[in-house]
C-alpha positions in Angstrom: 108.9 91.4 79.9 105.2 90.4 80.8 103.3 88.3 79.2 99.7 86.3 80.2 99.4 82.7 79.6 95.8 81.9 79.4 93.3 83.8 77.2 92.9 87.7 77.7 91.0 88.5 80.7 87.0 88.6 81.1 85.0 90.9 79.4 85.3 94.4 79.7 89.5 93.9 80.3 90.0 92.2 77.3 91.7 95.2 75.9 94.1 96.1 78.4 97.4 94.7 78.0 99.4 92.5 80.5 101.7 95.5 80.6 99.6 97.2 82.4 100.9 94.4 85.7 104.5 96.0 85.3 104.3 99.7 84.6 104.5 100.9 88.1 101.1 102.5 87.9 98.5 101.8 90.6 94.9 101.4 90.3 92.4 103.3 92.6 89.2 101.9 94.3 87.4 102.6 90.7 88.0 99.5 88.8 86.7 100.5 85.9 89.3 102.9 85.7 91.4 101.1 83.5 94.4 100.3 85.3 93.4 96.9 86.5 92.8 93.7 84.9 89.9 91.8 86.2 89.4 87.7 86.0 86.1 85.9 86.7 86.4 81.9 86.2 89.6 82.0 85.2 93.0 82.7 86.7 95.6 85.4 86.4 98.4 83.5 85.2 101.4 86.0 84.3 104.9 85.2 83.4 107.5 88.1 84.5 111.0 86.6 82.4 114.6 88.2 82.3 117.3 88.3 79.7 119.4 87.3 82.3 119.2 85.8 85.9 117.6 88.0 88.8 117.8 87.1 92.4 114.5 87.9 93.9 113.3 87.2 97.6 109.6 88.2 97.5 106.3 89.2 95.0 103.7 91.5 96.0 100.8 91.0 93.9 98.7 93.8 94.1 94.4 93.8 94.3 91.5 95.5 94.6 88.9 94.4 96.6 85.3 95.6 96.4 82.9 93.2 98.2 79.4 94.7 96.7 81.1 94.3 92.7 81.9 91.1 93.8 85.9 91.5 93.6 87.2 89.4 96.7 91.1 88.7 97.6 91.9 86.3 95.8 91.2 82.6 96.5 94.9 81.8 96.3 97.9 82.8 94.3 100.9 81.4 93.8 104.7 82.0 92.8 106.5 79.7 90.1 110.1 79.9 89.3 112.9 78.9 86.9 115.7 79.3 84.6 113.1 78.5 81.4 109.1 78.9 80.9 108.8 75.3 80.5 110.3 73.7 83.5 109.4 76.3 86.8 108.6 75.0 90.0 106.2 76.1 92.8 108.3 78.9 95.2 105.3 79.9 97.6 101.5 79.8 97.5 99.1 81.4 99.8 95.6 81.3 100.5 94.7 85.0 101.7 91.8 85.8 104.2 88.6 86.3 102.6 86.0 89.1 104.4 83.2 88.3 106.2 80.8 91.0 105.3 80.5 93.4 102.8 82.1 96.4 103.7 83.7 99.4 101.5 86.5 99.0 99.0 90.3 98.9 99.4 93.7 97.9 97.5 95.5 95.1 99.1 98.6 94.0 98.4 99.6 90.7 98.7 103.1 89.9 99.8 105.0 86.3 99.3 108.5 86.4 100.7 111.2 83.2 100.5 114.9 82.6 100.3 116.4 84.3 97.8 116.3 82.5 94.3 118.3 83.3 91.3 116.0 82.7 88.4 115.0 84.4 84.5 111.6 83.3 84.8 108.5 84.1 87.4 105.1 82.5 87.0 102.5 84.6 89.1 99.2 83.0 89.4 96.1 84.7 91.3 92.9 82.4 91.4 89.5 84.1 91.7 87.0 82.9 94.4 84.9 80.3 92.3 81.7 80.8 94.9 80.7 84.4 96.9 79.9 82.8 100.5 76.4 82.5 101.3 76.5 86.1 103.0 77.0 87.8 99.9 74.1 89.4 97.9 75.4 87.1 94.7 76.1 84.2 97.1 77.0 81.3 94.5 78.4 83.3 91.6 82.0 83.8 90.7 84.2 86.4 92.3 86.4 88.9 90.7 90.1 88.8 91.4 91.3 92.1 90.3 95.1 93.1 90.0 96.9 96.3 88.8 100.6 95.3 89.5 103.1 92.8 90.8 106.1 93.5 91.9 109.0 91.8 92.4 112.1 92.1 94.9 
């Protein structure tokens, strides 16, 4: 099961459910197309949890990045693990590259790989860049972070 843990995501994506993360369906470069949820100010926080325990070695969380509608990589995302929602801790964190020009759009997905762990519960975390660099046309406003699935191995 899937489930987000902050409030539903920005405005227009407020109606799409967190299901849509897990249902093995990927997004295109159209991201209005309904098969991604998009965050602005606030983070993708999703918890992935088991009935029973899974041994997985890696999450790809994957995003859509289109530089001119302001949806960058994101700013960082993170893995959190453990055997209930209340005590995880971090497994891996990374801070991907971010463009240096606006160029066209393309899905991305980012790949965290560790030692195997055995757990029921997976906190996946994707922050949003909170400032476009100065060489973007909306240079100071928040970025997008967009994601259509993550997947877990």
């Amino acid at each position: 099961s899937i489930r987000l843990l902050q409030p539903a995501p920005d405005e227009p994506y407020k109606t799409i459910s967190a299901k849509i993360l897990a249902d093995t369906k990927k997004g295109e470069t159209d991201f209005r197309s309904g098969k991604w949820l998009g965050f602005r100010g606030a983070s993708l926080q999703a918890m992935i949890y088991f009935d029973t325990v899974k041994s997985i070695s890696s999450v790809t969380v994957s995003n859509l990045v289109d530089i001119g509608g302001y949806i960058m990589p994101p700013q960082q995302v993170e893995v959190w693990a453990g055997n209930d929602a209340a005590h995880l801790r971090l497994i891996k964190k990374i801070n991907p590259p971010q463009p240096s020009m606006v160029g066209p759009s393309y899905m991305k997905g980012y790949e965290l790989n560790f030692e195997p762990i055995k757990e029921k519960y997976f906190k996946v975390v994707a922050v949003p860049v909170a400032k476009l660099p100065a060489w973007h046309p909306g240079k100071g406003d928040k970025g997008w972070v967009f994601v259509d699935e993550i997947f877990l191995n």
